[in-house]
LOROTI-629285 format. One record per residue (C-alpha): x, y, z; residue number from 1. Coordinates in nm, 4 decimals, always signed. Each point is the difference from the previous one (the first is absolute). Layout:
BEGIN
+----------+----------+----------+-----+
|       xx |       yy |       zz | num |
+----------+----------+----------+-----+
|        X |        Y |        Z | NUM |
...
+----------+----------+----------+-----+
// end
This chain:
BEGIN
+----------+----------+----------+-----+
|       xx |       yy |       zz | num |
+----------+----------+----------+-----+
|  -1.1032 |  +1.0314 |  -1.7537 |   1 |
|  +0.3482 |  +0.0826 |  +0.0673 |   2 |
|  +0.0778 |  +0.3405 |  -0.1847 |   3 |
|  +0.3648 |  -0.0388 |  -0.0501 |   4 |
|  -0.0602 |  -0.3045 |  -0.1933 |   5 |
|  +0.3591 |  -0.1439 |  +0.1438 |   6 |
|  -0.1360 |  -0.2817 |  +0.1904 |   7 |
|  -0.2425 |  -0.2077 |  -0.2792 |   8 |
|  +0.0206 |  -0.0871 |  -0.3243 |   9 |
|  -0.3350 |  +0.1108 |  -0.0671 |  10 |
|  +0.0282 |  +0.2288 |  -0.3284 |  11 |
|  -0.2808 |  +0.2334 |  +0.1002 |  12 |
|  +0.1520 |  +0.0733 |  +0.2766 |  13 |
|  +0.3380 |  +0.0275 |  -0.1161 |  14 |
|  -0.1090 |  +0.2365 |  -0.1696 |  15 |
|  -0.0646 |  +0.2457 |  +0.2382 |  16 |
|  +0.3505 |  +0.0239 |  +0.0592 |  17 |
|  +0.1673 |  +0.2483 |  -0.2064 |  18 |
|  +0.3531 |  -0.1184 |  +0.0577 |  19 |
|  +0.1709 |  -0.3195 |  -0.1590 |  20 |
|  +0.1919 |  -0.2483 |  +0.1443 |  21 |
|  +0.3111 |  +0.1293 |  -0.0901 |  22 |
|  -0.0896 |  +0.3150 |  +0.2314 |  23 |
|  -0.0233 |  -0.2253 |  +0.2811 |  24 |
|  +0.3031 |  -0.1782 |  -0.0583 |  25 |
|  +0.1636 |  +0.2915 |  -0.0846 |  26 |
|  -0.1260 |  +0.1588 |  +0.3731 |  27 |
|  +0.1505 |  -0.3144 |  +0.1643 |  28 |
|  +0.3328 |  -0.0378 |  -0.1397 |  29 |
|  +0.0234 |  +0.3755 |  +0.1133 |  30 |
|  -0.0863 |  -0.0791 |  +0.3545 |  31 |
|  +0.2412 |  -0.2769 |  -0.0037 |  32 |
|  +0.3339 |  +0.2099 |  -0.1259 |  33 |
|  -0.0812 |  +0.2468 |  +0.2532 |  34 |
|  -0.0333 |  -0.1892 |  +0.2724 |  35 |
|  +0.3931 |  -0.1765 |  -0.1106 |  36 |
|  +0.1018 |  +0.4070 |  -0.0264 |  37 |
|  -0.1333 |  +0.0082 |  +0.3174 |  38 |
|  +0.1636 |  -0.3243 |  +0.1441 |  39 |
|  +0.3304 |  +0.0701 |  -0.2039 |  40 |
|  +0.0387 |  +0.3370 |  +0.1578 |  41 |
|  +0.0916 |  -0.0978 |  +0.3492 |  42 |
|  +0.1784 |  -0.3143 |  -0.1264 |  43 |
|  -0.2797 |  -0.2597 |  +0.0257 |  44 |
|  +0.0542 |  -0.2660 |  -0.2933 |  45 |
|  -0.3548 |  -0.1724 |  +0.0997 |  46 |
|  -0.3204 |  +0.0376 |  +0.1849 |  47 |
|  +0.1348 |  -0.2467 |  +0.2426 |  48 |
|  +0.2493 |  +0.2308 |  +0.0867 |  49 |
|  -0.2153 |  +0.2249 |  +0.1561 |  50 |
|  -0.2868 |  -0.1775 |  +0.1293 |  51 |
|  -0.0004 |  +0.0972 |  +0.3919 |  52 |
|  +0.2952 |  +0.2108 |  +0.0097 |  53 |
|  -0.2219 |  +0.3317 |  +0.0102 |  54 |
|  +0.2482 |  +0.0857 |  +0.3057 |  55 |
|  +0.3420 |  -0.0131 |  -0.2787 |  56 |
|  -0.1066 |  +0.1427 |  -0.2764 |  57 |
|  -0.3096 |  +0.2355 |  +0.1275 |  58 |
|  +0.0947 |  +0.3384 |  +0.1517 |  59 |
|  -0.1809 |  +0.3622 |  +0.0198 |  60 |
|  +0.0865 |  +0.2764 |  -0.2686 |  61 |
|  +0.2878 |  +0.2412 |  +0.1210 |  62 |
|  -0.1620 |  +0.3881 |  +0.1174 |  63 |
|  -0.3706 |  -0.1381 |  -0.0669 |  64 |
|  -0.0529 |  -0.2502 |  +0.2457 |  65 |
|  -0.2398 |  +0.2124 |  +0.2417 |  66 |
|  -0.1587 |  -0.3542 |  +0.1911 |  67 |
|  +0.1882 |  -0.2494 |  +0.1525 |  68 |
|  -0.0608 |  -0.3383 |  -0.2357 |  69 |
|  +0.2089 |  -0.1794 |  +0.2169 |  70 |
|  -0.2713 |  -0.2516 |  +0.0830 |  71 |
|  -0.1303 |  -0.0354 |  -0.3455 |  72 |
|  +0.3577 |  -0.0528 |  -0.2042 |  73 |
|  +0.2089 |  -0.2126 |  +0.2841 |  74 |
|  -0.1279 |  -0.3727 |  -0.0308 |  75 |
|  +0.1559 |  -0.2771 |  +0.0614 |  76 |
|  +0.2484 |  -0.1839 |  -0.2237 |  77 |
|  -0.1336 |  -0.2965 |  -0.1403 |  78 |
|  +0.2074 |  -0.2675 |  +0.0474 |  79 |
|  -0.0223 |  -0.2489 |  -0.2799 |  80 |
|  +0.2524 |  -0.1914 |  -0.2073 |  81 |
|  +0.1570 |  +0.0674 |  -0.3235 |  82 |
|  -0.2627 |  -0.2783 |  -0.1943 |  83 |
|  -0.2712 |  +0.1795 |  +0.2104 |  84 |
|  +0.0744 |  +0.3520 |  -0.1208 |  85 |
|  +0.0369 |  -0.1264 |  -0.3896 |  86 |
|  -0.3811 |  -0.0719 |  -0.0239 |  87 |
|  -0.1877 |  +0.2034 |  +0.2412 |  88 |
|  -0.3487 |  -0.1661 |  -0.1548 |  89 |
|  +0.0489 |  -0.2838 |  +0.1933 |  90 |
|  +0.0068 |  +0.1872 |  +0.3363 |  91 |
|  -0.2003 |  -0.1422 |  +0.2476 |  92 |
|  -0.0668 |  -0.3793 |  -0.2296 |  93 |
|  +0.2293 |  -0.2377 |  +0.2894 |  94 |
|  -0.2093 |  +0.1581 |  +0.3191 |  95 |
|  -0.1791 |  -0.3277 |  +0.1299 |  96 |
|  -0.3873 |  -0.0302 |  +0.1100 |  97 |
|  -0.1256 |  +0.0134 |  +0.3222 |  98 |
|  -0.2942 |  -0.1030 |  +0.1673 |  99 |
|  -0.2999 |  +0.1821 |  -0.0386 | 100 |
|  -0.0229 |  -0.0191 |  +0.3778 | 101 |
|  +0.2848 |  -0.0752 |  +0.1831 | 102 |
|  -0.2354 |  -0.0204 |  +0.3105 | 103 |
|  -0.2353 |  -0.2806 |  -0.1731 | 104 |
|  +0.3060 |  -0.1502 |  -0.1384 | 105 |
|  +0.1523 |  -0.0228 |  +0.3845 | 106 |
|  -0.4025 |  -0.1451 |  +0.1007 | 107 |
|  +0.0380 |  -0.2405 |  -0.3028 | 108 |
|  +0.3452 |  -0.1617 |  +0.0922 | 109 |
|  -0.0620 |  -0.0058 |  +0.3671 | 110 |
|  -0.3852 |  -0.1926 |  -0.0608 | 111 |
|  +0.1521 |  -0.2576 |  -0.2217 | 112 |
|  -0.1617 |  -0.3565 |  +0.0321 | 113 |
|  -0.2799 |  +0.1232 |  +0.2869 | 114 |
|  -0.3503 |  -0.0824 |  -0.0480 | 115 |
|  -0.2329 |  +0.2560 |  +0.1055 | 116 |
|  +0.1277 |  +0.3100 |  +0.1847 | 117 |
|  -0.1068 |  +0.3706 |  +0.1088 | 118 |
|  +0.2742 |  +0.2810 |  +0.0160 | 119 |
|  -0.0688 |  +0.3572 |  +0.1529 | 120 |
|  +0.1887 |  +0.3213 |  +0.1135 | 121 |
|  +0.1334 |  +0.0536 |  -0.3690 | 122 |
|  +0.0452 |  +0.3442 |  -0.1062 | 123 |
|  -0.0366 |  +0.0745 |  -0.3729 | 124 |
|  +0.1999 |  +0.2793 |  -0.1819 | 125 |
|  -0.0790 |  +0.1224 |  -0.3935 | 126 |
|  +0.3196 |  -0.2066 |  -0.0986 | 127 |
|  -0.1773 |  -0.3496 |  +0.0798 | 128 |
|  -0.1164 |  -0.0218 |  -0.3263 | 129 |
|  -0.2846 |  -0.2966 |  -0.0638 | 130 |
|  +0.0035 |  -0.1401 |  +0.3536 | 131 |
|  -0.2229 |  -0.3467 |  -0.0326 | 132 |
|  +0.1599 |  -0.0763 |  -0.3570 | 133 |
|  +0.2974 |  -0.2143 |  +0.1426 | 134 |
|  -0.1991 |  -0.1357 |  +0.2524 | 135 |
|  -0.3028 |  -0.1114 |  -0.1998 | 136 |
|  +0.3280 |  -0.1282 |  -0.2583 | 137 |
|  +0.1499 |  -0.1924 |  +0.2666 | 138 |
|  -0.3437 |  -0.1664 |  +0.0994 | 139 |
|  -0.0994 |  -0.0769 |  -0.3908 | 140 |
|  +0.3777 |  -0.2175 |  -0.0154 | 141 |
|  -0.0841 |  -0.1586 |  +0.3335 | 142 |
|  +0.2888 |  +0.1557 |  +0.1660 | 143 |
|  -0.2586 |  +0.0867 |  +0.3558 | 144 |
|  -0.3581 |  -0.0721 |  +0.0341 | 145 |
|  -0.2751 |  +0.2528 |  +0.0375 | 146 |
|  -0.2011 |  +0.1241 |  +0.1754 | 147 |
|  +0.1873 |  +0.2770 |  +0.0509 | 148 |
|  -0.1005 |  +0.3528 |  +0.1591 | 149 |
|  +0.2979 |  +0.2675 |  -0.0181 | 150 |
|  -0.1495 |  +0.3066 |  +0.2329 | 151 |
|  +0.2158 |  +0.3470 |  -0.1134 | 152 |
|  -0.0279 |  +0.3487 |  +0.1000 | 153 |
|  +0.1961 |  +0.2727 |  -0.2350 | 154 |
|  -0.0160 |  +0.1447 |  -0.3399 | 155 |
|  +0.0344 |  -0.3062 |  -0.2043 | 156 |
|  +0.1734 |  +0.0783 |  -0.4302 | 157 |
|  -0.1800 |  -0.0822 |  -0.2826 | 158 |
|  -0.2352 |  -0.3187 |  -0.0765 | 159 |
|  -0.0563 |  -0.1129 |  +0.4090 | 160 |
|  -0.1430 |  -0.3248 |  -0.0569 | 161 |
|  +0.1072 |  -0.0418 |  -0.3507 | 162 |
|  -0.1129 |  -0.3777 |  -0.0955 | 163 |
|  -0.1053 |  -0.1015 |  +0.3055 | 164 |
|  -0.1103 |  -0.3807 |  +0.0044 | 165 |
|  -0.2281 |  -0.1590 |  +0.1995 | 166 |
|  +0.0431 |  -0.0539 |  +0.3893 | 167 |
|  +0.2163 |  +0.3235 |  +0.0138 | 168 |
|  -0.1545 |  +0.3120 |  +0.1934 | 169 |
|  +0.1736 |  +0.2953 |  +0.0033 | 170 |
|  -0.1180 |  +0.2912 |  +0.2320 | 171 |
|  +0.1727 |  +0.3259 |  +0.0019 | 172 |
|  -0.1175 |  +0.3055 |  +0.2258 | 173 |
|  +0.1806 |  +0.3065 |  -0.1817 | 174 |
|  -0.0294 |  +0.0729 |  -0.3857 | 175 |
|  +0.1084 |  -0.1771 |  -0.3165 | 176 |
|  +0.1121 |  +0.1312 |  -0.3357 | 177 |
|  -0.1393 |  -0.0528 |  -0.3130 | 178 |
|  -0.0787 |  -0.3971 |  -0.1232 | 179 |
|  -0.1332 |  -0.1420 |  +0.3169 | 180 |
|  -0.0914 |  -0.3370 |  -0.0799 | 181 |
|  +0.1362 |  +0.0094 |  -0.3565 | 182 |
|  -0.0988 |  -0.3577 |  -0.1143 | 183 |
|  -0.1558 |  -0.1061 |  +0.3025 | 184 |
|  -0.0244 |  -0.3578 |  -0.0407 | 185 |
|  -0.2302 |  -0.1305 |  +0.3504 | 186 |
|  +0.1848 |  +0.1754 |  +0.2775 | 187 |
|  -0.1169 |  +0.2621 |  +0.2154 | 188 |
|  +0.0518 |  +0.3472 |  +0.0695 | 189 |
|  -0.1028 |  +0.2518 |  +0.2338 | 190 |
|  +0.1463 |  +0.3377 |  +0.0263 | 191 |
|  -0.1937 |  +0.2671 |  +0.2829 | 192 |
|  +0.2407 |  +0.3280 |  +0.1183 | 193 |
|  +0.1369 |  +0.0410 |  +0.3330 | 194 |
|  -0.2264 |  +0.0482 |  +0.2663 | 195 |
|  +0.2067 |  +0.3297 |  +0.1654 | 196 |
|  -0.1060 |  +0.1908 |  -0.3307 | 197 |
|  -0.2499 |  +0.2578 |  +0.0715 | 198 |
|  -0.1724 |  -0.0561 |  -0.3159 | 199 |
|  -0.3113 |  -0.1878 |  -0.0839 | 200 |
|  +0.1393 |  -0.3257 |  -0.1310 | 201 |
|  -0.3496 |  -0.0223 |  -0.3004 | 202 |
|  +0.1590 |  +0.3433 |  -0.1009 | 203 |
|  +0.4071 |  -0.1234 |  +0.0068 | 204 |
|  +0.2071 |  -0.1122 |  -0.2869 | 205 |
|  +0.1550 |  -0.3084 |  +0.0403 | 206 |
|  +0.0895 |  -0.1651 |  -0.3084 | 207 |
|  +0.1219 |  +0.1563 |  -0.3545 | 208 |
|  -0.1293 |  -0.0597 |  -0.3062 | 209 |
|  -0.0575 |  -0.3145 |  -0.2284 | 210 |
|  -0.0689 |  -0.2245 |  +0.2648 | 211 |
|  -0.0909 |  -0.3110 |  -0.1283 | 212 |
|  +0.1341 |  -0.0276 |  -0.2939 | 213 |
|  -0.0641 |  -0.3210 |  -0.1992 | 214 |
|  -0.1831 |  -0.1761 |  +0.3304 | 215 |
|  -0.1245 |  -0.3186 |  -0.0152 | 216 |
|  -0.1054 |  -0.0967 |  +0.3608 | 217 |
|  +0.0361 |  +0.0922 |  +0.3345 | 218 |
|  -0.1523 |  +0.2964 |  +0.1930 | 219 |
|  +0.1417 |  +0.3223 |  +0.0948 | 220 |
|  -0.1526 |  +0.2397 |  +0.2683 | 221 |
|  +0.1242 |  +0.3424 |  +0.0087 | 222 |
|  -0.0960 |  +0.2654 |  +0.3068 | 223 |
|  -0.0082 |  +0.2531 |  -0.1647 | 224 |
|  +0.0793 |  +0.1586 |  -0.3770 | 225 |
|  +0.2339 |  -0.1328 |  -0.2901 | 226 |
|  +0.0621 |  +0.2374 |  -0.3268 | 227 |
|  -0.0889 |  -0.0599 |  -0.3627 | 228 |
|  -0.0891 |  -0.3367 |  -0.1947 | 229 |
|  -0.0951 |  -0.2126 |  +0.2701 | 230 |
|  -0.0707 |  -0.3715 |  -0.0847 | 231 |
|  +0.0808 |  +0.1114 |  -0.3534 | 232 |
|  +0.0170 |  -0.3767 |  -0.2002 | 233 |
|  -0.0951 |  -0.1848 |  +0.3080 | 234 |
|  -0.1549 |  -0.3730 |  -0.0919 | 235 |
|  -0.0567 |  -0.1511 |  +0.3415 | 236 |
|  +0.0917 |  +0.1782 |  +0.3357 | 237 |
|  -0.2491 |  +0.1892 |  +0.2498 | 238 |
|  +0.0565 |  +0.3427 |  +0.1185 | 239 |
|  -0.1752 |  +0.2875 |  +0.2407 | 240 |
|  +0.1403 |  +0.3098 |  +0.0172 | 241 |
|  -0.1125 |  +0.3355 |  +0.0885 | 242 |
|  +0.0837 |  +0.2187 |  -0.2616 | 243 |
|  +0.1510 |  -0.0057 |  -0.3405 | 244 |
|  +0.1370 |  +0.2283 |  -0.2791 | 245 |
|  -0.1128 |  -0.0100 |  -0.3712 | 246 |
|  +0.0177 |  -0.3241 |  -0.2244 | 247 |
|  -0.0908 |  -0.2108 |  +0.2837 | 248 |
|  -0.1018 |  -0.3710 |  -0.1479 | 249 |
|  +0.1572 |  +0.0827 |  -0.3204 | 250 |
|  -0.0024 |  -0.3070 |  -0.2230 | 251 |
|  -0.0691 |  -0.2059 |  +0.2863 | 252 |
|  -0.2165 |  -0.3520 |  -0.1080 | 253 |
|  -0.0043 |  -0.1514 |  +0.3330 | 254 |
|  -0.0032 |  +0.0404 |  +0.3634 | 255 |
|  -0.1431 |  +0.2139 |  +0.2379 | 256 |
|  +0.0098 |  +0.3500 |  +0.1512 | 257 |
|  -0.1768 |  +0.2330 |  +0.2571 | 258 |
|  +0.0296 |  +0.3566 |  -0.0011 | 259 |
|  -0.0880 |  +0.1435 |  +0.3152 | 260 |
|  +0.1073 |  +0.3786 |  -0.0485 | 261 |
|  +0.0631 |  +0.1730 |  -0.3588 | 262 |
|  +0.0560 |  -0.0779 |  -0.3141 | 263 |
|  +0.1426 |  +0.1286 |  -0.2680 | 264 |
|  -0.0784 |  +0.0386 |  -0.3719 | 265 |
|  +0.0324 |  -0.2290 |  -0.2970 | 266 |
|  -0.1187 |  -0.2607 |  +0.2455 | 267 |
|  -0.0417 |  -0.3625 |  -0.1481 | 268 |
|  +0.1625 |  +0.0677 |  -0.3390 | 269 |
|  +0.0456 |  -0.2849 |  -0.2250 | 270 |
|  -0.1709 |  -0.2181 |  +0.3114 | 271 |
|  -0.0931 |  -0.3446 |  -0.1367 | 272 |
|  -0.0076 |  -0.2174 |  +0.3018 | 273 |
|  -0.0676 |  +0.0371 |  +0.3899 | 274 |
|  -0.2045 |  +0.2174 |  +0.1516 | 275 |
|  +0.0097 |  +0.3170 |  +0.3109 | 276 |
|  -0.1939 |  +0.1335 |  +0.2471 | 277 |
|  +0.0323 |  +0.4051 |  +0.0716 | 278 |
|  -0.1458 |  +0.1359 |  +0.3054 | 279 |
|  -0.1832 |  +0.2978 |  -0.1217 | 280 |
|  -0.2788 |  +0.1533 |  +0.2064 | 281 |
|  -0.0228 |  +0.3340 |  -0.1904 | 282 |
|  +0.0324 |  -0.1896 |  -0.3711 | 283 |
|  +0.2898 |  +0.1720 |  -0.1098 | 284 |
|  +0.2064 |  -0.2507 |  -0.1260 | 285 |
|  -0.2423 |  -0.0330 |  -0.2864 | 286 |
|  +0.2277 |  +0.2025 |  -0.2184 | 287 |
|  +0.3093 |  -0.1685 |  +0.0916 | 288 |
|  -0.0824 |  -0.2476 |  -0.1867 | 289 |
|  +0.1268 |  -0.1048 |  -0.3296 | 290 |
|  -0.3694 |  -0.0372 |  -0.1839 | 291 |
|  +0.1185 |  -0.1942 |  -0.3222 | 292 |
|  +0.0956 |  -0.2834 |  +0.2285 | 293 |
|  -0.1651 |  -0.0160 |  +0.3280 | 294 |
|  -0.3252 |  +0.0392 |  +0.0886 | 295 |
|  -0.0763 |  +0.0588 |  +0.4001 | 296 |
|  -0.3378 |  -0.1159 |  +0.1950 | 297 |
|  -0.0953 |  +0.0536 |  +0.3516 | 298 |
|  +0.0704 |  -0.2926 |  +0.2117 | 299 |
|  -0.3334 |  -0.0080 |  +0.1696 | 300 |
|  -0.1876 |  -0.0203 |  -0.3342 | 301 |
|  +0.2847 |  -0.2545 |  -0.1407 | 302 |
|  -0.1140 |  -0.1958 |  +0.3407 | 303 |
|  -0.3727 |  +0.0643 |  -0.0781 | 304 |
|  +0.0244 |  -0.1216 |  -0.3929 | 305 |
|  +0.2831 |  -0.2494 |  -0.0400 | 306 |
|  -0.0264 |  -0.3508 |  +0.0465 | 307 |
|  +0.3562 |  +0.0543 |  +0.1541 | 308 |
|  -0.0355 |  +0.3128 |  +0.1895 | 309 |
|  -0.0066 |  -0.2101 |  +0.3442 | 310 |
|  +0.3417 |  -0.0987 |  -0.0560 | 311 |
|  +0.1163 |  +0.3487 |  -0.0732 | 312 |
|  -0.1004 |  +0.1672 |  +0.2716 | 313 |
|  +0.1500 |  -0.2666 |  +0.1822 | 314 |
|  +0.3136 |  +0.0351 |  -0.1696 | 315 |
|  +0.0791 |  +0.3505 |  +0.0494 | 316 |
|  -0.1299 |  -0.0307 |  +0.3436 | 317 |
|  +0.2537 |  -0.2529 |  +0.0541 | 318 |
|  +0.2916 |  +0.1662 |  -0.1487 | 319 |
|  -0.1722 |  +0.3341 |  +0.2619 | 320 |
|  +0.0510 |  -0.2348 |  +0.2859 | 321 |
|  +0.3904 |  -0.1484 |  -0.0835 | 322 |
|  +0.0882 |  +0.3967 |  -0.0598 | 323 |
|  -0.1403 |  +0.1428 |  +0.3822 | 324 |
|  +0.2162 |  -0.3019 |  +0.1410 | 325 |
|  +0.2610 |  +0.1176 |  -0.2068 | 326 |
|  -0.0206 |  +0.3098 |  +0.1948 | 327 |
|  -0.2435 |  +0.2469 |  -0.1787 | 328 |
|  -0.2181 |  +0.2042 |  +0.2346 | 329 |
|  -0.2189 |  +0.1017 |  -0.3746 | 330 |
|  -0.0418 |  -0.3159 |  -0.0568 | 331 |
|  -0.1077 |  -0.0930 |  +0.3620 | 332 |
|  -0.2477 |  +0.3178 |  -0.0168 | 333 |
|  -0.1419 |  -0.1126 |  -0.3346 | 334 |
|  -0.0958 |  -0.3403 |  +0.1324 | 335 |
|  -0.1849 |  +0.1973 |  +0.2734 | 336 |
|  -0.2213 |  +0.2179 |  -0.2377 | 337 |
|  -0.3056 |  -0.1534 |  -0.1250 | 338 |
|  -0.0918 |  -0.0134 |  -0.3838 | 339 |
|  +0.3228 |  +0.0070 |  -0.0655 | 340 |
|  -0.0739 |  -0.1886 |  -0.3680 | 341 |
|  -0.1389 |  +0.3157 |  -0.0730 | 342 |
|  +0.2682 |  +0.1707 |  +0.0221 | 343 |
|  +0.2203 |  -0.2246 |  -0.2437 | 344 |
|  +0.0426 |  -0.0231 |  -0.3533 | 345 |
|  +0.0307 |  -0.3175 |  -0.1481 | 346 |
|  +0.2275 |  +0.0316 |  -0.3288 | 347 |
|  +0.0659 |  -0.2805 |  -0.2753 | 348 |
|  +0.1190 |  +0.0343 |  -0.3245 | 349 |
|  -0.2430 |  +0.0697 |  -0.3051 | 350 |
|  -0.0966 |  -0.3202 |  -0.1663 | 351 |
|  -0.0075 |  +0.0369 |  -0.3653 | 352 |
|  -0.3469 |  +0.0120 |  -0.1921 | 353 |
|  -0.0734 |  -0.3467 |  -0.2380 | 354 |
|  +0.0338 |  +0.1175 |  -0.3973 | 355 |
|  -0.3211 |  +0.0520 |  -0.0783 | 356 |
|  -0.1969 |  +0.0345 |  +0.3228 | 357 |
|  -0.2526 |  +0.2915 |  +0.0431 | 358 |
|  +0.0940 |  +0.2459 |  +0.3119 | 359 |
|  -0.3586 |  -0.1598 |  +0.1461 | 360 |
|  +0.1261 |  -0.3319 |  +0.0232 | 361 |
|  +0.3281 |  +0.0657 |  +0.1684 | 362 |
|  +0.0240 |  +0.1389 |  +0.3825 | 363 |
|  +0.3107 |  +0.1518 |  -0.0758 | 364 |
|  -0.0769 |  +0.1920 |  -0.2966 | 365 |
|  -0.0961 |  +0.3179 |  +0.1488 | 366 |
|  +0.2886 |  -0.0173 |  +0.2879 | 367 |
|  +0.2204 |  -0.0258 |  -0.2975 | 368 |
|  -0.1570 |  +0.3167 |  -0.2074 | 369 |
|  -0.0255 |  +0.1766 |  +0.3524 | 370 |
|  +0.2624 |  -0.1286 |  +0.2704 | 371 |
|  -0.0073 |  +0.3266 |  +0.2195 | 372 |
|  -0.3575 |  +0.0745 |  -0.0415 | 373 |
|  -0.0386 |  -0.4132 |  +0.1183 | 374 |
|  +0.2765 |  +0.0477 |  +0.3029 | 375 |
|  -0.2126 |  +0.2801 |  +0.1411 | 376 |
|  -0.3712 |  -0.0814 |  -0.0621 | 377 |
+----------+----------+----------+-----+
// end
């Protein structure tokens, strides 16, 4: 749809665009002998030539200069060699990589070779980026042995737990960007805020958004809230957490998750696989859902009509129990209320309708022509 019609070679939409090519190359050779008018008035022969030496060639105007710019035209000179200055492009191209987390890197290299080991009193800043990844790497090429349990406090960067493997447990008290648990691949995580802040931990943020991403086992427990597209594409890990934003589940075809606090919208999209449990007393989250692919039940009446409703209300009873000893006073006052199934919506992706079955023969047929109206009867 682009109006210009510059960037496609569509030909209805190029022609939308009233100019021709030759008016846009036109427009840029004209930039370009400008800016060498420019360059050529204060004796520049190249771009290089000026590239960080604002404080040489950058001064105010004679009689108009009414602000002192000072601080805005007096950087520092940029001190690069002659085959540095010639192509410009390449600036930045020879700076070398560094660890994601120098702190897990520093863990890593001082673990080497032990079997089985706890470590505590770390402190976490937003620049330890995917803390768990080198560790669950260095356990995968049998460079240390798991178990492993790595106990944090801090503001941990982006994906916390990113591919963690099996035997690693990674608890955090603080908050985590977006991507916690990216991957997960067996570990586990637990993230709860610190217990000096005066706000109700079920009602706290502690993790960003997108957290696991592309999941395939493990379990996470989060105290608290995480953002947008939670478990989005998850095929295998377990989650309970107390609140979510919109496009929680998306795409997601295994797994599970508990929702004990609110959802958002568009919840379930494109959900194949897995199933979740949403604590819902007042049956709101009925039109959260995504109705062309999930379809949402009570759990007491899944319990009362399923051949395997026993072992889901022992399921998300279980994963209830693992998240108060993770530290959640909701959880631990849930487990105290009584017909608590009651207050729980069991939700599982739509299945689709045999070619030429009649609606009366198939269970699912009216959930499919009326998810909402199903979710809330």
């Amino acid at each position: 749809t682009c109006p210009t019609g510059i960037a496609t070679q569509r030909e209805d939409l190029r022609a939308k665009f009233t100019g021709t090519p030759a008016h846009v190359e036109r427009f840029a050779l004209a930039l370009a002998e400008d800016f060498r008018r420019e360059l050529a008035a204060i004796g520049a022969r190249s771009v290089g030539d000026v590239v960080g030496e604002a404080r040489r060639w950058l001064a105010p105007a004679r009689g108009r200069s009414t602000h002192e710019l000072r601080a805005l035209i007096t950087g520092a000179t940029w001190s690069a060699a002659a085959d540095r200055r010639s192509s410009p492009a390449e600036a930045g191209r020879e700076v070398g990589h560094v660890p994601a987390s120098a702190l897990e890197a520093r863990l890593v290299g001082a673990l080497g070779g032990q079997w089985g080991f706890e470590a505590s009193g770390l402190r976490l800043t937003t620049a330890d980026r995917s803390f768990g990844a080198a560790l669950s790497g260095a356990i995968e090429r049998g460079e240390m042995r798991g178990p492993a349990r790595i106990d944090v406090r801090g503001s941990a960067g982006q994906s916390f737990g990113a591919f963690a493997t099996s035997g690693v447990e990674l608890r955090l008290v603080g908050q985590a960007n977006d991507y916690v648990g990216k991957g997960l691949s067996g570990g586990r995580l637990v993230i709860r805020p610190e217990p000096e802040l005066p706000a109700i931990a079920a009602g706290a943020s502690v993790a960003g958004n997108t957290c696991l991403y592309g999941a395939t086992a493990g379990r996470l427990h989060l105290v608290g809230r995480a953002g947008m597209r939670f478990a989005v594409r998850n095929s295998g890990a377990e989650a309970v957490v107390e609140g979510i934003g919109p496009h929680g589940c998306e795409y997601m075809t295994g797994g599970v998750v508990v929702v004990l606090g609110p959802v958002g919208g568009n919840f379930g999209a494109g959900m194949t696989g897995g199933r979740a449990y949403l604590y819902d007393p007042a049956g709101r989250h009925a039109a959260a859902l995504h109705g062309p692919s999930v379809r949402a039940v009570r759990l007491s009446e899944a319990v009362a009509s399923r051949e395997d409703g026993g072992s889901l209300a022992r399921e998300f009873r279980d994963l209830i129990e693992d998240h108060r000893e993770a530290g959640s006073e909701l959880a631990a006052r849930l487990l105290a209320e009584s017909g608590l199934e009651d207050q729980v919506w069991l939700v599982e992706p739509l299945q689709p309708v045999a070619a030429g079955s009649r609606p009366a023969d198939d269970a699912n047929a009216k959930v499919a022509r009326e998810p909402v109206a199903a979710a809330t009867g």
